[in-house]
C-alpha positions in Angstrom: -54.6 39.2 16.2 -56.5 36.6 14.5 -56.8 38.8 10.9 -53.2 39.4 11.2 -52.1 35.6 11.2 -54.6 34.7 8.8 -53.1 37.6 6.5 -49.4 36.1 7.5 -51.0 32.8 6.7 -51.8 34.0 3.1 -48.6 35.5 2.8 -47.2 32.5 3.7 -48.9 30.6 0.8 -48.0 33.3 -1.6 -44.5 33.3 -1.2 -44.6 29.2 -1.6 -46.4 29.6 -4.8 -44.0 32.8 -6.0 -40.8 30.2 -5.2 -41.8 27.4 -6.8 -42.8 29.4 -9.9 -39.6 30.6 -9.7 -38.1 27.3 -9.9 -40.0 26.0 -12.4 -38.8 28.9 -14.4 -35.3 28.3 -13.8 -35.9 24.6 -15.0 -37.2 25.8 -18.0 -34.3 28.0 -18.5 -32.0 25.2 -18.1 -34.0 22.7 -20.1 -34.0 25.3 -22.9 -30.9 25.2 -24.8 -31.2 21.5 -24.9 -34.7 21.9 -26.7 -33.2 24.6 -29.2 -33.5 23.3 -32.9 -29.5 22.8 -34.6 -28.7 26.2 -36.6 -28.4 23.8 -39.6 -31.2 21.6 -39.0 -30.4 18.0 -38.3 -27.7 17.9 -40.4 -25.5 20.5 -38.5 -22.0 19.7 -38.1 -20.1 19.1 -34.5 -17.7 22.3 -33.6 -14.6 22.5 -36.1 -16.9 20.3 -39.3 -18.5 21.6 -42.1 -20.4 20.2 -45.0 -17.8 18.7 -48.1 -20.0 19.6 -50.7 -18.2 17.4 -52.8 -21.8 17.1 -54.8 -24.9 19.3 -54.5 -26.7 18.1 -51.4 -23.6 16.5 -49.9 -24.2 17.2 -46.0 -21.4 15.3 -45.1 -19.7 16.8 -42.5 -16.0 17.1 -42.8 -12.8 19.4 -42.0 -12.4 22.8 -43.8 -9.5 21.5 -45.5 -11.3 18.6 -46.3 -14.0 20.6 -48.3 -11.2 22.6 -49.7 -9.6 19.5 -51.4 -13.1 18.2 -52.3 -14.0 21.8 -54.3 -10.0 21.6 -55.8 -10.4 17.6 -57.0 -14.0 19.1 -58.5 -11.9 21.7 -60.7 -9.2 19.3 -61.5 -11.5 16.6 -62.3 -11.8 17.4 -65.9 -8.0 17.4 -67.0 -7.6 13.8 -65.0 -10.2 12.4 -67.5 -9.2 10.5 -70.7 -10.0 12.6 -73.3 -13.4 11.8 -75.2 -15.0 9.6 -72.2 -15.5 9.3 -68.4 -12.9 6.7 -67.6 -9.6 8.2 -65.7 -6.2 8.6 -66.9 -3.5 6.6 -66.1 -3.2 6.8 -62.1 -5.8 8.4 -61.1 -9.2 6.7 -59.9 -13.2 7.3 -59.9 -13.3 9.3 -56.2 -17.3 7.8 -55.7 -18.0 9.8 -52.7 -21.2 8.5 -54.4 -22.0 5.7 -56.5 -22.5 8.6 -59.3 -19.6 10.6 -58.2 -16.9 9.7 -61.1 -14.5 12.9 -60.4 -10.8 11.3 -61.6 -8.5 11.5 -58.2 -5.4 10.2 -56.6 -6.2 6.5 -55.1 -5.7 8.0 -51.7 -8.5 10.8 -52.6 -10.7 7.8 -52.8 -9.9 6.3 -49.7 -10.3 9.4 -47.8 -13.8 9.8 -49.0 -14.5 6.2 -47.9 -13.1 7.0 -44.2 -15.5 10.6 -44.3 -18.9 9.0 -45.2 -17.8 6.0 -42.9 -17.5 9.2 -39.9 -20.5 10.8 -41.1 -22.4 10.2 -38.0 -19.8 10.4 -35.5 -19.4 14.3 -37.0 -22.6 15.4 -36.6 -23.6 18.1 -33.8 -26.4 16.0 -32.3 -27.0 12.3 -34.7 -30.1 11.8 -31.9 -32.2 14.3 -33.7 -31.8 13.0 -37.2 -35.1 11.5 -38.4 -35.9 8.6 -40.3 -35.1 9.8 -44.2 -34.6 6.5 -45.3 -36.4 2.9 -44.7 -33.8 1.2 -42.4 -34.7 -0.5 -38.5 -32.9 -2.1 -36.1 -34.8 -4.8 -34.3 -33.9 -7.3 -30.9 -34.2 -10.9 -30.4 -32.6 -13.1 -28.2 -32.3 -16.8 -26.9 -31.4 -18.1 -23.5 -27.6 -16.6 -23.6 -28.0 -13.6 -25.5 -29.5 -10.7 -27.2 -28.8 -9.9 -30.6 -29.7 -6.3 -32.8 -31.3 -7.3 -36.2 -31.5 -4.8 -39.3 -33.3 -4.9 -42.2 -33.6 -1.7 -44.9 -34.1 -1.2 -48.3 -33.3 2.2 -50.3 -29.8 2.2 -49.4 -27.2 1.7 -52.3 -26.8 -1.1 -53.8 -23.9 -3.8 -53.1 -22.7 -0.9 -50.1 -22.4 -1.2 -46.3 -24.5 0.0 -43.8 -23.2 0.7 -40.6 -25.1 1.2 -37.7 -23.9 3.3 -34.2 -25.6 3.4 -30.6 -26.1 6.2 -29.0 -26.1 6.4 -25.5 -23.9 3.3 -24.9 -20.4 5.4 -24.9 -21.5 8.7 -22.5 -20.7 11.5 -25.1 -20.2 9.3 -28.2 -21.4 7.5 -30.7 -20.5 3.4 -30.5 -20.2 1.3 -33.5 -22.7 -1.8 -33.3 -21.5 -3.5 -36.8 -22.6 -3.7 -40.4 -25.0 -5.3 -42.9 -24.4 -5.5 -46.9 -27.2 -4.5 -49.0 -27.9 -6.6 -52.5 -27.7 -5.5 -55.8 -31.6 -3.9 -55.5 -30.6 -2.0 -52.1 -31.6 -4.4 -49.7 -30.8 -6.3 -46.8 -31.9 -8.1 -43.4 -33.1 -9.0 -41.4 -29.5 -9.8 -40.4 -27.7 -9.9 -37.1 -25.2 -7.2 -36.6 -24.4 -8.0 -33.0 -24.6 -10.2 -30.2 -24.9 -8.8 -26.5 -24.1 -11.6 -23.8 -25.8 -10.6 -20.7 -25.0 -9.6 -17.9 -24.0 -6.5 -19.3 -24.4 -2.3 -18.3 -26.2 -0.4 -20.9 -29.6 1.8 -21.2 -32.8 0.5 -21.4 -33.1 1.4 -24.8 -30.9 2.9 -27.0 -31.5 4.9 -29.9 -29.2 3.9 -32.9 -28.3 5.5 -36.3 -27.4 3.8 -39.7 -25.0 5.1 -42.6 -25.3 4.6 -46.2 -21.2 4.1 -46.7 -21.4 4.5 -50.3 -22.8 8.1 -49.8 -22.5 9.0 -46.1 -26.6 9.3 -45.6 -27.0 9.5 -42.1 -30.5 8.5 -40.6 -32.0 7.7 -37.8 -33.0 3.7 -37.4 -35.0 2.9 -34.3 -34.0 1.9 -30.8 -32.6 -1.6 -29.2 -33.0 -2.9 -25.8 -29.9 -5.8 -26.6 -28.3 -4.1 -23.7 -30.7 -3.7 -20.9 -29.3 -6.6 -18.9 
């Protein structure tokens, strides 16, 4: 009698140990498709996006049809050139889905690229796994009424907009924290892009990404804690 509850004792213990590797391997399962790497690296595009392409190494992501414009202006840029220079012909316009980008559009063509690289971020599978590829932060100060988010950069292009989104603060989107203007050297900051009046609901810390507006470069930019009160 005493062997056999000692061996039911041990039995006991093994099945404990057997469960709770079992649910450690179900966590893992679960954890797992969270962990796996974007089929496009960090750059992937959200479901129904692609890249435009409107330039080699444009990762902008955009609509099909959008891309499919972008490749037709590319092959119809040429005849909307005055002839003997890089200037446009009457009614049409530099598109400058770059600074360098001078294919001649439509004036509309030129605004739609402005409204793409301003969505850059907001189209991307997962902007939380972007890294830092260019030298742009956000910072936090505050005073006895507020919080405010700083940013400073440099590298960006020059006399362009930066726009810079939370993540986190919107559950399952990307929220837009405001702007800074870079100088004629592709500078800027510190400047404050936002004030946050407390009390207010938000994460601790919240990761946030910038965008190049004259050529849709998404990076990653740091974290604030402006709302964690």
């Amino acid at each position: 009698m005493e062997r056999t509850a000692a061996m039911d004792g041990w039995r006991r213990i093994a099945c404990l140990v057997l469960a709770a590797l079992a649910m450690a391997v179900g966590v893992t399962a679960l954890a797992a498709p969270q962990a796996q790497a974007q089929p496009f690296g960090a750059h992937t595009c959200a479901s129904g996006f692609v890249w435009r392409e409107a330039f080699a190494g444009d990762l902008v992501c955009v609509t099909p049809q959008a891309r499919t414009t972008a490749r037709n202006e590319n092959a119809a840029g040429p005849a909307n050139t005055a002839p003997g220079s890089q200037f446009c012909r009457s009614g049409f316009v530099w598109r400058e889905a770059r600074p360098s980008d001078l294919v001649c559009v439509v004036p509309a063509a030129r605004s739609r690229v402005y409204t793409e690289n301003y969505n850059a971020a907001v189209n991307l599978a997962n902007p939380a796994g972007l890294g830092r590829t260019l030298p742009v932060s956000v910072g936090t100060r505050s005073d006895s009424l507020q919080r405010y988010i700083t940013a400073s950069g440099s590298g960006v292009s020059a006399s362009g907009r930066v726009d810079f989104w939370g993540i986190g603060l919107v559950p399952g989107r990307l929220a837009w924290l405001g702007s800074a203007t870079s100088n004629g050297s592709g500078a800027f900051g510190p400047v404050d892009i936002r004030s946050v009046r407390c009390p207010v609901d938000g994460p601790d810390s919240m990761a946030v990404v910038a965008v190049d507006q004259r050529t849709g470069r998404v990076t990653a930019a740091g974290s604030t804690w402006a709302y964690s009160c």
